[in-house]
C-alpha positions as CSV (number, residue, x, y, z in Angstrom):
1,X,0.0,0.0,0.0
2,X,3.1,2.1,1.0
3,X,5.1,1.5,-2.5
4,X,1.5,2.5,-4.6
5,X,1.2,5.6,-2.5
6,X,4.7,6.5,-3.2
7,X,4.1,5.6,-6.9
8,X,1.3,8.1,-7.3
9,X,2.3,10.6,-5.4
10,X,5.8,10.4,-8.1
11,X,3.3,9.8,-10.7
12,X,1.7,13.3,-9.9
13,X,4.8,15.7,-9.7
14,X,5.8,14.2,-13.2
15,X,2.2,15.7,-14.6
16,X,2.9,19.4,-13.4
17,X,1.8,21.8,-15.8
18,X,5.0,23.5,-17.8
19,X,4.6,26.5,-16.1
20,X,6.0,24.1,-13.1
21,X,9.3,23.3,-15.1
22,X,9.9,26.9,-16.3
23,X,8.2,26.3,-19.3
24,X,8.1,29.1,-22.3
25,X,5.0,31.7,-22.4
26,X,2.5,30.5,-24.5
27,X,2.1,26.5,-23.1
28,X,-0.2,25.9,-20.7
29,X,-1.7,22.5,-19.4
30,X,-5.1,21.8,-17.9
31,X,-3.4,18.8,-16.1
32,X,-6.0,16.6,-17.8
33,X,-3.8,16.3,-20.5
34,X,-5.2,18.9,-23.1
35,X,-2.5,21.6,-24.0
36,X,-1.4,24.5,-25.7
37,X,1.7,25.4,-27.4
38,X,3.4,27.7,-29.3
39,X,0.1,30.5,-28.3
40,X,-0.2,34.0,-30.0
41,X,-2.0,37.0,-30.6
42,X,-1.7,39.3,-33.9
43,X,-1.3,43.0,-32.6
44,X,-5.0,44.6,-34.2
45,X,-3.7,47.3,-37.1
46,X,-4.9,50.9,-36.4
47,X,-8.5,51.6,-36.9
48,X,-9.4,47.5,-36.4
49,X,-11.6,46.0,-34.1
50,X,-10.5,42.3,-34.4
51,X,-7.6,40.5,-33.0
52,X,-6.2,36.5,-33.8
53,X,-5.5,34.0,-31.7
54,X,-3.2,31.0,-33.0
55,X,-1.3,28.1,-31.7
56,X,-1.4,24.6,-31.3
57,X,-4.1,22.8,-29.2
58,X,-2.8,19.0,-28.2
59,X,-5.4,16.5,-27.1
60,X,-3.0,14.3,-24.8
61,X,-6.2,12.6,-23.1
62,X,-7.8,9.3,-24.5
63,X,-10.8,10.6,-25.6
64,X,-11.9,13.4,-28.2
65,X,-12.4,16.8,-27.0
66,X,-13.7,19.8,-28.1
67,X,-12.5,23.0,-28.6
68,X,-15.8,25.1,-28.1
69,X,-14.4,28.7,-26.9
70,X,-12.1,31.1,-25.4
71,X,-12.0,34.0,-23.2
72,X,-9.8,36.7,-21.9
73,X,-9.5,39.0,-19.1
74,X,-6.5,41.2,-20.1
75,X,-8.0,42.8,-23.0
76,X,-12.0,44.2,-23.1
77,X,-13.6,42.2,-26.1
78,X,-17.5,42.5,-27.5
79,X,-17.2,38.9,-28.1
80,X,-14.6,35.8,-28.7
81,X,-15.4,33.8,-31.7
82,X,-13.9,30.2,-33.2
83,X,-13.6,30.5,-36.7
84,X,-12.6,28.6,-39.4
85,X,-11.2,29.8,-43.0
86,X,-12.7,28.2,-46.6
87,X,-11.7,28.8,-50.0
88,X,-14.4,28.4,-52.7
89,X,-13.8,26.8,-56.4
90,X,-12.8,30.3,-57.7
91,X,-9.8,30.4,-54.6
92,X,-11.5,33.5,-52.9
93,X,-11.0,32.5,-48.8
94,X,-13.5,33.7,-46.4
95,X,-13.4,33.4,-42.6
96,X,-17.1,32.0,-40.9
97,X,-17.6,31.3,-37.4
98,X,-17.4,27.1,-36.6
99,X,-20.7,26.5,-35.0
100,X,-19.8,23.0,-32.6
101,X,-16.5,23.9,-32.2
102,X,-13.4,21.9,-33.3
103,X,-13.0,18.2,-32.4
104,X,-9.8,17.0,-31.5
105,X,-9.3,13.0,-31.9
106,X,-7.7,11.2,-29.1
107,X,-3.6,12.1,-29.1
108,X,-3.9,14.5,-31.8
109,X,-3.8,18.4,-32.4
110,X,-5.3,21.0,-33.8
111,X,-2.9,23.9,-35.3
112,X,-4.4,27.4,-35.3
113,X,-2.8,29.5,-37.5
114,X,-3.4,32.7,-40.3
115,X,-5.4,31.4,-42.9
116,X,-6.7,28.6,-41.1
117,X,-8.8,28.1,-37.6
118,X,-8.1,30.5,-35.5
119,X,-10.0,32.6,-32.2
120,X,-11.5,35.9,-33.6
121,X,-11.7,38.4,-31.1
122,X,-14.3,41.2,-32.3
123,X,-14.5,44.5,-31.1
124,X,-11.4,45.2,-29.6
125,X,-9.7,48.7,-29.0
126,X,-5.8,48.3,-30.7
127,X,-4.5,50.7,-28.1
128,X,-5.2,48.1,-25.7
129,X,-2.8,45.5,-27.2
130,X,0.6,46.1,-24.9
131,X,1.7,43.0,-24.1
132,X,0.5,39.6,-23.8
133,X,-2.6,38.4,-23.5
134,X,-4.0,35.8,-21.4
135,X,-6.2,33.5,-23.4
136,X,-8.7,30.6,-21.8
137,X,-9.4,28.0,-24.0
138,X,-12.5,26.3,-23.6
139,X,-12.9,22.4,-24.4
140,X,-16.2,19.9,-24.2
141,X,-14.6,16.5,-22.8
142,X,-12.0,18.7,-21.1
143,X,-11.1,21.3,-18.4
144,X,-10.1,24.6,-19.5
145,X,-6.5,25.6,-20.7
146,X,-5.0,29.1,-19.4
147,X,-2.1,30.4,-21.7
148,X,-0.2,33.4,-22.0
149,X,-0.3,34.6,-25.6
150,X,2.5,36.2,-27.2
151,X,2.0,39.4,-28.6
152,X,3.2,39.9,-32.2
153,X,3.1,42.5,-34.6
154,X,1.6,42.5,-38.3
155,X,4.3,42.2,-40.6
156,X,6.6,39.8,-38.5
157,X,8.0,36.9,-40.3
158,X,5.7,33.9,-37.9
159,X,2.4,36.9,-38.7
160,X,2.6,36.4,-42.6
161,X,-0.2,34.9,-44.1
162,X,-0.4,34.2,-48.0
163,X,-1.5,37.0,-49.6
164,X,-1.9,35.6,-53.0
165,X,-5.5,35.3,-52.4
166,X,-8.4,37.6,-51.5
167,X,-10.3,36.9,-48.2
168,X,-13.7,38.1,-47.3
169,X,-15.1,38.2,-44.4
């Protein structure tokens, strides 16, 4: 009884979340084994009122989950949408909001990135973009998942997004 004790409580510390290990801004782990890496935020241009979120959600768990939302406290936001990107037969890409969320299969990851799936954050105020931004990613079959986003300017080389095609939104 002694020796499976010690085993868990080992079996625990091993599972901290990366913040626990000095781990980079942008990774956070809901300890349930749904995590996010590599998160950012697109600095709004002057005169917009919507902001992207990217990075890489990894389901870790055994089940499917569901990426269903996301939420912020460091910036003030009208509303936080998940939204997918589609290009139609003529290559003209649009943006829509994914009603249902995005599953994630069992051990598998979704990448959100610029011209892709990505969190839309409408009505924001540019001015209020100084640093990085705490994101909260929501999940259906998991707990939340807390990251620190980077903040990164338009025009930086990981912001580029092909421009070879028109997007509407």
């Amino acid at each position: 009884m002694l020796l499976a004790a010690v085993s868990l409580a080992a079996g625990l510390t091993a599972c901290g979340d990366d913040d626990d290990a000095g781990g980079a801004a942008g990774t956070g782990d809901a300890g349930g084994g749904v995590s996010i890496e590599h998160a950012w935020v697109r600095q709004p241009a002057a005169g917009q009122t919507n902001a992207a979120a990217y990075g890489v959600v990894i389901n870790g768990t055994e089940d499917e989950v569901t990426l269903v939302g996301a939420s912020t406290d460091s910036v003030d936001v009208e509303s936080i949408q998940l939204h997918e990107t589609l290009m139609d037969d003529e290559g003209t890409m649009s943006m829509q909001e994914r009603e249902g969320g995005f599953a994630i299969p069992a051990g598998e990851s979704l990448t959100l990135e610029p011209g892709g799936a990505h969190v839309m954050m409408i009505g924001v105020d540019p001015a209020d973009f100084t640093g990085d931004i705490d994101l909260t990613f929501e999940f259906d079959g998991a707990d939340p998942v807390t990251v620190s986003a980077e903040l990164r300017e338009i025009g930086t080389e990981a912001d580029e997004m092909p421009m070879d095609s028109e997007m509407d939104m």
